[in-house]
Backbone of each chain as nested JSON, in Angstrom:
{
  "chains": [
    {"id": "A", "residues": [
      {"number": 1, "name": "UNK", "atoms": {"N": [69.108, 100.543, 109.782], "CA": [70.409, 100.741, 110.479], "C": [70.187, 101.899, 111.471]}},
      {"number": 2, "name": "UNK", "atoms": {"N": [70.457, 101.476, 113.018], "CA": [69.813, 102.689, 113.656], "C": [71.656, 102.751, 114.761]}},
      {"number": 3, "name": "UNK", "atoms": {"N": [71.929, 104.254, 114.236], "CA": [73.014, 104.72, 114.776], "C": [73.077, 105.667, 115.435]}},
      {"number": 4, "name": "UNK", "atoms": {"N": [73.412, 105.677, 116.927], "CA": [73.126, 106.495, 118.101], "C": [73.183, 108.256, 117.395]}},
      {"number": 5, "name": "UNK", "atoms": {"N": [72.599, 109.123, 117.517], "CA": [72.133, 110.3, 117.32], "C": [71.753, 110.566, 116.089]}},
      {"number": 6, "name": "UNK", "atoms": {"N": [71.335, 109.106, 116.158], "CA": [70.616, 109.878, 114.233], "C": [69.518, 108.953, 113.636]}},
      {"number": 7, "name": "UNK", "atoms": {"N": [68.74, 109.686, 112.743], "CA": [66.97, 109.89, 112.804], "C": [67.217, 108.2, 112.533]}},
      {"number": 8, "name": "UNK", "atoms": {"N": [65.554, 107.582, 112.173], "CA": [65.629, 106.359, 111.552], "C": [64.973, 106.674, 110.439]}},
      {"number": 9, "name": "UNK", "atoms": {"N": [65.592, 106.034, 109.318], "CA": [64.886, 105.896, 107.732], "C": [63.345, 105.84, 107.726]}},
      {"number": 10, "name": "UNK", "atoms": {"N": [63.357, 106.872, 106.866], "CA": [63.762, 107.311, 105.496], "C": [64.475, 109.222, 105.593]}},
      {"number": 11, "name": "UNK", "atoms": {"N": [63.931, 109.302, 107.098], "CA": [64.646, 110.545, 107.565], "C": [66.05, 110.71, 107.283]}},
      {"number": 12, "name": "UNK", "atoms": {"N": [66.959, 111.993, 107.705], "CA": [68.113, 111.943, 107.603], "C": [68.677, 110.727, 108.604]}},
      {"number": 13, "name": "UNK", "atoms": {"N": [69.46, 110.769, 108.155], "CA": [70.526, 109.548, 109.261], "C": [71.141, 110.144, 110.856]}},
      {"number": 14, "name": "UNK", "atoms": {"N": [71.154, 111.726, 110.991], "CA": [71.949, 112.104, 111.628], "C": [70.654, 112.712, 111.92]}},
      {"number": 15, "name": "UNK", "atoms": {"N": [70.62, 112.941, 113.528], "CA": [70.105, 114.058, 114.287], "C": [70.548, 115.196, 115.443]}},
      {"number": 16, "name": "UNK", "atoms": {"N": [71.7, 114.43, 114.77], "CA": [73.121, 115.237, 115.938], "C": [74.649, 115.27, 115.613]}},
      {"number": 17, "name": "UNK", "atoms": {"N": [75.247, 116.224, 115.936], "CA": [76.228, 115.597, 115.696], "C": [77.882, 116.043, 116.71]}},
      {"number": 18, "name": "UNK", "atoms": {"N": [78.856, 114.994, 116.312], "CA": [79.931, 115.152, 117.306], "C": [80.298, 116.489, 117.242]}},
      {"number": 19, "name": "UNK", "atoms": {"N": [80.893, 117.495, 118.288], "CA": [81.668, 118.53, 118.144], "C": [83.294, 118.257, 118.427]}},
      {"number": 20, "name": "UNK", "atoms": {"N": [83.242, 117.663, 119.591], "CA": [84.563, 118.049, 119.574], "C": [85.743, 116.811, 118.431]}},
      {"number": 21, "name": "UNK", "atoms": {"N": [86.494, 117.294, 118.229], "CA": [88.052, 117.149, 117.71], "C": [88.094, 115.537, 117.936]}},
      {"number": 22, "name": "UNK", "atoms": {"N": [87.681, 114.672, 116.593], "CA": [87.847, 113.26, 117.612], "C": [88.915, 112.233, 116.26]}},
      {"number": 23, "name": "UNK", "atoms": {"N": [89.367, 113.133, 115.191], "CA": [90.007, 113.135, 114.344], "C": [90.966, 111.837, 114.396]}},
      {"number": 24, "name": "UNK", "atoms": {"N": [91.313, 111.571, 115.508], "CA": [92.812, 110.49, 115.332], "C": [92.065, 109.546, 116.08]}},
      {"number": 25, "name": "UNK", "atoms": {"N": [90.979, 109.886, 116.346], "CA": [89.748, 107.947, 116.361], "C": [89.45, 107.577, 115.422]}},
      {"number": 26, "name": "UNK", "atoms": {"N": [89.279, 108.32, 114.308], "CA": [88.197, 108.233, 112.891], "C": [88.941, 106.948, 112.43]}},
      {"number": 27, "name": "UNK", "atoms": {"N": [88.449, 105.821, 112.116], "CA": [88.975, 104.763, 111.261], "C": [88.402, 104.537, 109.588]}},
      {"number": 28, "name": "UNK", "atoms": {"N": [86.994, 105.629, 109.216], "CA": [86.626, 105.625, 108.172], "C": [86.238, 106.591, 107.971]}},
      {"number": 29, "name": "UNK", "atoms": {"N": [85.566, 107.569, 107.065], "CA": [84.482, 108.472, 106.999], "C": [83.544, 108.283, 105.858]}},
      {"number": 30, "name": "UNK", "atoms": {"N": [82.365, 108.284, 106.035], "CA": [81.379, 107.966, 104.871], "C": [80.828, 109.051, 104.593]}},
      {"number": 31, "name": "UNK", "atoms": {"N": [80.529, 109.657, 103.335], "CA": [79.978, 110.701, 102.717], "C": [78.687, 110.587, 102.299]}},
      {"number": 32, "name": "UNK", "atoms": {"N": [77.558, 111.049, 103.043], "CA": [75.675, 110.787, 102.339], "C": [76.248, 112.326, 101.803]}},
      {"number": 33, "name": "UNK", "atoms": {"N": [76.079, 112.514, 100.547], "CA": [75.487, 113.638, 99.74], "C": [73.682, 113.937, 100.285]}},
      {"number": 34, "name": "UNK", "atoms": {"N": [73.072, 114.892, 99.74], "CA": [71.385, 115.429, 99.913], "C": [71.193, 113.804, 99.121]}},
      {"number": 35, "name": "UNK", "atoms": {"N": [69.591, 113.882, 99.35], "CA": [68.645, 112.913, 98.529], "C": [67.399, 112.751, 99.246]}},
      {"number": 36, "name": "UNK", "atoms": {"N": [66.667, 112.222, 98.136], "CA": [65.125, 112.878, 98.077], "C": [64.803, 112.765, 99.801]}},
      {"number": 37, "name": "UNK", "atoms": {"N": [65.069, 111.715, 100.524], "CA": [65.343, 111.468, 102.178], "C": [65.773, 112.484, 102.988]}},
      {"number": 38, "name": "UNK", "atoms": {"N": [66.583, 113.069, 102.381], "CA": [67.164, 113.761, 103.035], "C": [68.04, 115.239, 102.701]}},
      {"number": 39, "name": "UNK", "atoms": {"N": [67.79, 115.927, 102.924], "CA": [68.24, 117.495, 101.93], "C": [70.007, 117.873, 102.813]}},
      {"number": 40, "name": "UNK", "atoms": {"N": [70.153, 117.293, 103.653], "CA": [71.2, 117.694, 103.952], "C": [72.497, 116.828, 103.942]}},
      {"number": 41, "name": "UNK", "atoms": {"N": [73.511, 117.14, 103.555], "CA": [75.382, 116.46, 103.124], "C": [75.088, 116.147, 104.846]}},
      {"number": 42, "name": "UNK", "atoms": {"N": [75.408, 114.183, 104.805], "CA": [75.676, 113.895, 106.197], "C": [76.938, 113.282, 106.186]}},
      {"number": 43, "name": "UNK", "atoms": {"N": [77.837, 113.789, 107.582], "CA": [78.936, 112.66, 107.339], "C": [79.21, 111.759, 108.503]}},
      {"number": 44, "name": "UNK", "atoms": {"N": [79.781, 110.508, 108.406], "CA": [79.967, 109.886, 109.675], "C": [80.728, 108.728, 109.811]}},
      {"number": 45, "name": "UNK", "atoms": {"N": [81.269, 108.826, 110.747], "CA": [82.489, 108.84, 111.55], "C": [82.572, 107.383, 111.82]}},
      {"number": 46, "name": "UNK", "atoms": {"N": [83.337, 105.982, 111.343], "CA": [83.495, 104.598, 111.831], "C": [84.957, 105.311, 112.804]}},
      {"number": 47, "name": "UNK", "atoms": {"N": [84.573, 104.491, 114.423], "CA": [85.502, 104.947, 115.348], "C": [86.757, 103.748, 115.211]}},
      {"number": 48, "name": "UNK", "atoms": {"N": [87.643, 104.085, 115.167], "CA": [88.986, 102.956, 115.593], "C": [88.466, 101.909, 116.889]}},
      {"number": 49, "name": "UNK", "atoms": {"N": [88.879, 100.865, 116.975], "CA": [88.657, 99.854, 118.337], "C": [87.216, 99.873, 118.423]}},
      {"number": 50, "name": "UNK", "atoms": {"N": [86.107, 100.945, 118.351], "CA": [85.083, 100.343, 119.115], "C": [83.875, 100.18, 117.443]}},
      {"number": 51, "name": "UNK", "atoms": {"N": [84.444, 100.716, 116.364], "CA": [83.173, 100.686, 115.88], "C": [82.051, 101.54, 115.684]}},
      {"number": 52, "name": "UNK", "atoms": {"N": [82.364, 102.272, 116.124], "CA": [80.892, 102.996, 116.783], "C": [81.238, 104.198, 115.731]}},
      {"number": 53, "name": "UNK", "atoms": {"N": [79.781, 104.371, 115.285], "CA": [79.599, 105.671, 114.202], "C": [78.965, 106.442, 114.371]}},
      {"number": 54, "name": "UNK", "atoms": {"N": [79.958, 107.889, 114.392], "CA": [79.14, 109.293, 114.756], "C": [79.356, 110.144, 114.0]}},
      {"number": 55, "name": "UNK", "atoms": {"N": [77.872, 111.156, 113.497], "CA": [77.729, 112.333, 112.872], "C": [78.773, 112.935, 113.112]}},
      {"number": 56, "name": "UNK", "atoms": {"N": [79.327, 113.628, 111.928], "CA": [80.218, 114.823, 112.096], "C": [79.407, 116.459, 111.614]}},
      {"number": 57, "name": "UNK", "atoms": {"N": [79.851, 116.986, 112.155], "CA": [79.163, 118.176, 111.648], "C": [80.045, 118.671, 110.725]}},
      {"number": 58, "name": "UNK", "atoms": {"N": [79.027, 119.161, 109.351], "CA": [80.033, 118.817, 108.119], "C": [80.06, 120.286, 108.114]}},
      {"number": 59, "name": "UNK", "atoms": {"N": [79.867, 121.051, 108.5], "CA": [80.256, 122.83, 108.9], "C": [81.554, 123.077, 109.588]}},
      {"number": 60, "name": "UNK", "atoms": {"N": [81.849, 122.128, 110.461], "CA": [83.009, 121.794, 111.105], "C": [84.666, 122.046, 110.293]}},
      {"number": 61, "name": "UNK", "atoms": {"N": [85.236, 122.904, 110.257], "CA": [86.678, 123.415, 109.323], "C": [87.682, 121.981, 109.639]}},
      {"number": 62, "name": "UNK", "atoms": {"N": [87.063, 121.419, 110.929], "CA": [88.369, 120.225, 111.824], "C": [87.959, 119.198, 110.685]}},
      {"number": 63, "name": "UNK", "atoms": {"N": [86.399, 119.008, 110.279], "CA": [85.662, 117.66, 109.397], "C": [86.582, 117.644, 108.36]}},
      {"number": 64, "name": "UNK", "atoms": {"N": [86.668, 118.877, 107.51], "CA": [86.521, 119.512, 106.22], "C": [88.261, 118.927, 106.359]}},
      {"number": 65, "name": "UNK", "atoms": {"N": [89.047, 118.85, 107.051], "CA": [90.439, 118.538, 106.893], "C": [90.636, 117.498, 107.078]}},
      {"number": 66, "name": "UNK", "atoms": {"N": [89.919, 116.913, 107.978], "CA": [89.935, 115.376, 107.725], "C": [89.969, 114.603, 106.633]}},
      {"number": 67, "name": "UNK", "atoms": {"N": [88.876, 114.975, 106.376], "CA": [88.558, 114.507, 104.426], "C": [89.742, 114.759, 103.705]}},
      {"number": 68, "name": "UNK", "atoms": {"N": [90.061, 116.168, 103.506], "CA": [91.085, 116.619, 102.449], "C": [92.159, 115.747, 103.044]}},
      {"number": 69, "name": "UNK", "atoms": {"N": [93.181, 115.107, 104.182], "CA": [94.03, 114.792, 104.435], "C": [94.075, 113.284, 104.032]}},
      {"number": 70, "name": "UNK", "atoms": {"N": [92.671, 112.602, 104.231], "CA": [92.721, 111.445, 103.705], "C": [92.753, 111.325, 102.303]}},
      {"number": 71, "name": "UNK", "atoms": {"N": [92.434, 112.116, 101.443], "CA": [92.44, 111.976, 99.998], "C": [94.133, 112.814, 99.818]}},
      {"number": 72, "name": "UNK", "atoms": {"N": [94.662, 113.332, 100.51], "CA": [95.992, 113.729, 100.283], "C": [96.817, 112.452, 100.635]}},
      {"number": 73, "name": "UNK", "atoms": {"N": [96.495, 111.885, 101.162], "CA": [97.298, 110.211, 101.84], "C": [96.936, 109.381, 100.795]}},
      {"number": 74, "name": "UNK", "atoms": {"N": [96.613, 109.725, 99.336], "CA": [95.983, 108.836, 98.822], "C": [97.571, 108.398, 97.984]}},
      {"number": 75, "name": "UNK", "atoms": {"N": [98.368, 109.403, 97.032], "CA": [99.377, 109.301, 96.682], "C": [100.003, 108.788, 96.924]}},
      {"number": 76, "name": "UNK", "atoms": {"N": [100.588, 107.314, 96.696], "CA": [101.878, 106.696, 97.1], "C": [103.138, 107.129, 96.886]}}
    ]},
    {"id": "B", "residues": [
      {"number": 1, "name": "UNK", "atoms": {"N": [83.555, 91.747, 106.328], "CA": [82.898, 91.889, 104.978], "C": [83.973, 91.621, 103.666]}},
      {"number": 2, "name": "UNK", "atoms": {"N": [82.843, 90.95, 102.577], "CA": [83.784, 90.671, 101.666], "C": [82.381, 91.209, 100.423]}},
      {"number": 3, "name": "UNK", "atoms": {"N": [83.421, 92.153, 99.337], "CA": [82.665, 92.877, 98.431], "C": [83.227, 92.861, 97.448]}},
      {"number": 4, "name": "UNK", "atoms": {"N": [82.576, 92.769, 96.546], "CA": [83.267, 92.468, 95.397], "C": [84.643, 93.111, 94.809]}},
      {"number": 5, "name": "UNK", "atoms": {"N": [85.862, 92.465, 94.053], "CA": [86.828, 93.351, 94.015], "C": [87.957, 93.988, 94.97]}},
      {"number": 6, "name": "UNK", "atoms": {"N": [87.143, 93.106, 96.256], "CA": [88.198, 93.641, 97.26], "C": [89.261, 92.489, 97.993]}},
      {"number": 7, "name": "UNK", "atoms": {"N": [89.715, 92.544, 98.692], "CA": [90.596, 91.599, 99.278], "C": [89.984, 91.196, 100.32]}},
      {"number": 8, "name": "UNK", "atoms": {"N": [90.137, 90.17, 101.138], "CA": [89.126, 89.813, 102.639], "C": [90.577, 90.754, 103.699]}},
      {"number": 9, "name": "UNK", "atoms": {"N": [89.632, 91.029, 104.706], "CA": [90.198, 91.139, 105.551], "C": [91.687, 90.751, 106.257]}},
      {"number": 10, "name": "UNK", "atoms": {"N": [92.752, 90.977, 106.725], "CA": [93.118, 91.932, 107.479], "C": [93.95, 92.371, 106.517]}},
      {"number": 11, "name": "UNK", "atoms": {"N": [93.96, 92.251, 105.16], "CA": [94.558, 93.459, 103.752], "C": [93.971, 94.386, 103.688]}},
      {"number": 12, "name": "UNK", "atoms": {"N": [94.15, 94.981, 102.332], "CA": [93.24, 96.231, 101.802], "C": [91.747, 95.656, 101.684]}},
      {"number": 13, "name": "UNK", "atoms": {"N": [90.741, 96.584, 101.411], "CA": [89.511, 96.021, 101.238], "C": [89.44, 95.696, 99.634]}},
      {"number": 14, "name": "UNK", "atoms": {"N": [90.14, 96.674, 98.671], "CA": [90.207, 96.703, 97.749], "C": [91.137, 95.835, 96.584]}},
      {"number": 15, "name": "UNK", "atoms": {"N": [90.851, 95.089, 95.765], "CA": [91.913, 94.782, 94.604], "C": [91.486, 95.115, 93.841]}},
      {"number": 16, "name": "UNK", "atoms": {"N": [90.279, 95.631, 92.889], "CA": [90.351, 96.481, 91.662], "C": [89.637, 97.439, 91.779]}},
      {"number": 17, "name": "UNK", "atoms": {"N": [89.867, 98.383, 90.83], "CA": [88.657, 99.831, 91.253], "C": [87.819, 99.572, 89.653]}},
      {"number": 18, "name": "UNK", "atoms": {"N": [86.678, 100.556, 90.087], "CA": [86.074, 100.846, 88.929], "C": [86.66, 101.694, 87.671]}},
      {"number": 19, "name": "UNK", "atoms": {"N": [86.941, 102.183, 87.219], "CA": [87.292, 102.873, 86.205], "C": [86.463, 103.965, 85.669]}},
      {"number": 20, "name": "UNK", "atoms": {"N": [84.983, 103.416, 85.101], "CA": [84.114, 104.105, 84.859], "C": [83.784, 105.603, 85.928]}},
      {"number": 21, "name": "UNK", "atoms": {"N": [83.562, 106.118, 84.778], "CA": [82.514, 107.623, 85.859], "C": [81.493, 106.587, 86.642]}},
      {"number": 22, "name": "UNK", "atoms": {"N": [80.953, 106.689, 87.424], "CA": [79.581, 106.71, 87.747], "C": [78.727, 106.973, 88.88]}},
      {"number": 23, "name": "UNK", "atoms": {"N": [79.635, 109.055, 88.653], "CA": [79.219, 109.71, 89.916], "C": [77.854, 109.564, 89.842]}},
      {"number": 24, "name": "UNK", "atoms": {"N": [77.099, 109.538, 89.03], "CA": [75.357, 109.881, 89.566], "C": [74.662, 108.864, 90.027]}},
      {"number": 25, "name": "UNK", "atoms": {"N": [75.856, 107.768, 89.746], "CA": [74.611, 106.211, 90.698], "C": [75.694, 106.049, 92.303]}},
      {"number": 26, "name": "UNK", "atoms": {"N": [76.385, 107.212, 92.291], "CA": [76.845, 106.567, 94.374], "C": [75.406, 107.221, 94.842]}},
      {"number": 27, "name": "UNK", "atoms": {"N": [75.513, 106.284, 96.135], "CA": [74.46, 107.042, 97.158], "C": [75.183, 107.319, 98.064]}},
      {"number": 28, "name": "UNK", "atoms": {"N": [76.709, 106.778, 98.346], "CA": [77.443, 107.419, 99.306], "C": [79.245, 107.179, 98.501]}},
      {"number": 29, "name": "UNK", "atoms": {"N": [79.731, 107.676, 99.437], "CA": [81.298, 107.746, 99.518], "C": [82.115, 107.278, 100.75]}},
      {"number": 30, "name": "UNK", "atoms": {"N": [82.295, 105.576, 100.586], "CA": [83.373, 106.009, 102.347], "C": [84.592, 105.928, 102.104]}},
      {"number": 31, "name": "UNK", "atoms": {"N": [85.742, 106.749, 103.028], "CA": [87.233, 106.958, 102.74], "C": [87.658, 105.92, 103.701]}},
      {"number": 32, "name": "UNK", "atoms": {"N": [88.628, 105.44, 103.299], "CA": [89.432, 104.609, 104.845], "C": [90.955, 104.959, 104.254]}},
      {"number": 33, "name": "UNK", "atoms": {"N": [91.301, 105.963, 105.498], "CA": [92.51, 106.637, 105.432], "C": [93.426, 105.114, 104.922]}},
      {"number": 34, "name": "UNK", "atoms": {"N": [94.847, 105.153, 105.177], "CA": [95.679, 103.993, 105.27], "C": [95.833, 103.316, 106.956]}},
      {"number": 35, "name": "UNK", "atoms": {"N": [96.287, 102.297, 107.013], "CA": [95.994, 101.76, 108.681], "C": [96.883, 100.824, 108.417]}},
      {"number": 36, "name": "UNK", "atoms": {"N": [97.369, 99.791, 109.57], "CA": [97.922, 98.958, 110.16], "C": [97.712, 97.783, 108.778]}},
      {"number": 37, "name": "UNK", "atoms": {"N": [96.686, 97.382, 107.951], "CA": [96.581, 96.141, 107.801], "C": [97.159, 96.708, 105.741]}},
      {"number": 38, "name": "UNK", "atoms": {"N": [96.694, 98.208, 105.475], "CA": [96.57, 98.346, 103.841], "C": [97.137, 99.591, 104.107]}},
      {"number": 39, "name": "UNK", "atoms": {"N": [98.033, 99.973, 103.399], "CA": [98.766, 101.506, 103.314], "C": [98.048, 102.2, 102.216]}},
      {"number": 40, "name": "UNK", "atoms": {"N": [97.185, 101.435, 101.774], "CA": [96.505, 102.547, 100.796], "C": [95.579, 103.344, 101.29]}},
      {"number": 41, "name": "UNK", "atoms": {"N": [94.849, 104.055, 100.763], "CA": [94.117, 105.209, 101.174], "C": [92.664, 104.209, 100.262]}},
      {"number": 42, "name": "UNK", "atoms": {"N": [91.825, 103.862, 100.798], "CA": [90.64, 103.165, 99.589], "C": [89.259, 104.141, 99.835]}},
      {"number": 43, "name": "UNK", "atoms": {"N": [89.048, 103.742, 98.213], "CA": [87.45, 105.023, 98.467], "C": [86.272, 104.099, 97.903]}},
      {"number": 44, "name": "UNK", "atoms": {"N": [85.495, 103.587, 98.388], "CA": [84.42, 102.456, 98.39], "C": [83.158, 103.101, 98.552]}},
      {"number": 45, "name": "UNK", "atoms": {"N": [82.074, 103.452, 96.94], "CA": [81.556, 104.083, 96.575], "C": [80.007, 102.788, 96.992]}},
      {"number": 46, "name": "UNK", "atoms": {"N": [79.372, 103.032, 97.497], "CA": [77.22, 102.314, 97.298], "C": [76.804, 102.7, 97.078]}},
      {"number": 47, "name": "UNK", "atoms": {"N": [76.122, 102.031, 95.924], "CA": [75.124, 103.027, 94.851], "C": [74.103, 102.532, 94.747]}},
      {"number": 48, "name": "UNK", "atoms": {"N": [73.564, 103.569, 94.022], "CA": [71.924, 103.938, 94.554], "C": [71.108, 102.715, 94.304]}},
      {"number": 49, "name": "UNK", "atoms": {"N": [69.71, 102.398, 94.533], "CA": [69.15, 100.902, 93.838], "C": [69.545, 99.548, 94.317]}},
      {"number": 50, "name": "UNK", "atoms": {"N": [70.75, 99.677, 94.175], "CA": [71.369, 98.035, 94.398], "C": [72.103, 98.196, 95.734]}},
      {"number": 51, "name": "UNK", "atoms": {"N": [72.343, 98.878, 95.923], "CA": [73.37, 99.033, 97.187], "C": [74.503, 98.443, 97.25]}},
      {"number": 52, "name": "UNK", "atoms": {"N": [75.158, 98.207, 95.84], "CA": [76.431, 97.751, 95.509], "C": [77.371, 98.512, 96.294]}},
      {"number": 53, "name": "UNK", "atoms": {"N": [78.777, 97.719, 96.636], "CA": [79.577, 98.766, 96.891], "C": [80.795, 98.617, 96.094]}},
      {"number": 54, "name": "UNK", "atoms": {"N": [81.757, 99.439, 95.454], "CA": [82.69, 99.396, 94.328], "C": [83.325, 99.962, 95.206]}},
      {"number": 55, "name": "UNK", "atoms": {"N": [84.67, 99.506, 94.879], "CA": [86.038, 100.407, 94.793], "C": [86.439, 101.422, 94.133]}},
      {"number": 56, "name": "UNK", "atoms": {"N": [86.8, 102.708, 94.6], "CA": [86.869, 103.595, 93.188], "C": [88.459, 103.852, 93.185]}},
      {"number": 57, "name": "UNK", "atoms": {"N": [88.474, 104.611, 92.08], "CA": [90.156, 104.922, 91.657], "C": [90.645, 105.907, 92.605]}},
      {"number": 58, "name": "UNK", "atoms": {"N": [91.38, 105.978, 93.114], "CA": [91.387, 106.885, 94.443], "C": [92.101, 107.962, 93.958]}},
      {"number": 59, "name": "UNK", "atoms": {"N": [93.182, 107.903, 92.596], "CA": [94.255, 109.321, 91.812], "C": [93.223, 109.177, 90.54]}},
      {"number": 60, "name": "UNK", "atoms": {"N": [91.681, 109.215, 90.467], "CA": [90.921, 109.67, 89.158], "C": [90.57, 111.277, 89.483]}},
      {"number": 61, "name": "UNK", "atoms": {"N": [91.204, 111.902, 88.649], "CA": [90.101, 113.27, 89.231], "C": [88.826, 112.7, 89.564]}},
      {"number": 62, "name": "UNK", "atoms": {"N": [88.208, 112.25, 88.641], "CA": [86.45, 112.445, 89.315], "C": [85.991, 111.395, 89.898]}},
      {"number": 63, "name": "UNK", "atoms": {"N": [87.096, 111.079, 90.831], "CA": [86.369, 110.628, 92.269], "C": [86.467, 111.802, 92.96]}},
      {"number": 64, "name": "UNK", "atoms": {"N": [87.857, 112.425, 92.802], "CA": [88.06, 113.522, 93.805], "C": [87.01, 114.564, 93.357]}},
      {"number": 65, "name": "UNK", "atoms": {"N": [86.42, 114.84, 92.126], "CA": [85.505, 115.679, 92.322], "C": [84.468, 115.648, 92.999]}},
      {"number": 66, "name": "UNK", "atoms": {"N": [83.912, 114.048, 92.886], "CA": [82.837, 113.643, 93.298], "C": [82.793, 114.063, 94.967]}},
      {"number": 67, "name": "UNK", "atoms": {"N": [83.825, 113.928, 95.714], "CA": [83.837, 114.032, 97.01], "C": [84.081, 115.517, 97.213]}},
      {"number": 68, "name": "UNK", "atoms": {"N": [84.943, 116.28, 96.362], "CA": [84.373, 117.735, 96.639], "C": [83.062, 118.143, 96.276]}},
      {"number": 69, "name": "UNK", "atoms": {"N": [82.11, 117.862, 95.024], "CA": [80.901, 117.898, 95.282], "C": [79.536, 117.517, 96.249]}},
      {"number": 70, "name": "UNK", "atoms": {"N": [80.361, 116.543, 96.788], "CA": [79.723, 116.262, 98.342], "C": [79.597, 117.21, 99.367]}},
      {"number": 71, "name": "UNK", "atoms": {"N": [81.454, 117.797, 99.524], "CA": [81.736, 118.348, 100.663], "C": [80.984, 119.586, 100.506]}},
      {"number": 72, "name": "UNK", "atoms": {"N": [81.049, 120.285, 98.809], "CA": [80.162, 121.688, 98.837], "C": [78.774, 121.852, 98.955]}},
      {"number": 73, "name": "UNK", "atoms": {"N": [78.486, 120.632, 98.963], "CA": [76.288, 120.817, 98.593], "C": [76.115, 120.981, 100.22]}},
      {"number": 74, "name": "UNK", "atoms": {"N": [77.412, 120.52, 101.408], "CA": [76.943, 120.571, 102.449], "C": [76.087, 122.192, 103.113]}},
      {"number": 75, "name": "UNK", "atoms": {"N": [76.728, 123.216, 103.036], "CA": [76.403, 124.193, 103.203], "C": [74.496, 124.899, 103.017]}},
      {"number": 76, "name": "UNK", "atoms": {"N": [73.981, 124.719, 104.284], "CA": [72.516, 124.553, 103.475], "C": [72.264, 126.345, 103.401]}}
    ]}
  ]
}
């Protein structure tokens, strides 16, 4: 699976990642934890309309609320 | 895509979750906030080996731990 700014397997997945604020595109977010591949938490971004999946930088405070807001939306 | 346990497309992805723990076999975590087609919030766990993907309980604590243990290992 080869996704624009990021390594190809067995490397990390990500070799870059988005900065700015792209929060109300995000249509998914996927969580890689470390593994033996790869030592670093990657996260990344399925875009609304186009599809397209980009590294987030998981240092990012904007990432880190993303996440928490979607698991706060979880409560019906 | 159609995965086990889930609904086809343009519903939720999900109709049953796992129940079981079985943080140490994800290899990832993806969130899909709520949207246009499923008001739920679904958390769709692939695990390691098989590359299964499950539905998880989205109000289990330990999913939610599992994804804060994600978010903290990020910090290298």
């Amino acid at each position: 699976m080869s996704i624009p700014g990021m390594g190809v397997e067995p490397r990390c997945r990500c070799s870059g990642t988005e900065s700015k604020r792209i929060g109300r595109l995000i249509e998914s977010v996927e969580l890689f934890p470390p593994n033996p591949h790869c030592k670093e938490t990657e996260i990344i971004a399925t875009l609304k309309n186009t599809g397209q999946e980009i590294c987030l930088d998981t240092t990012a405070p904007w990432v880190k609320k993303v996440i928490e807001k979607i698991m706060a939306s979880r409560s019906p």
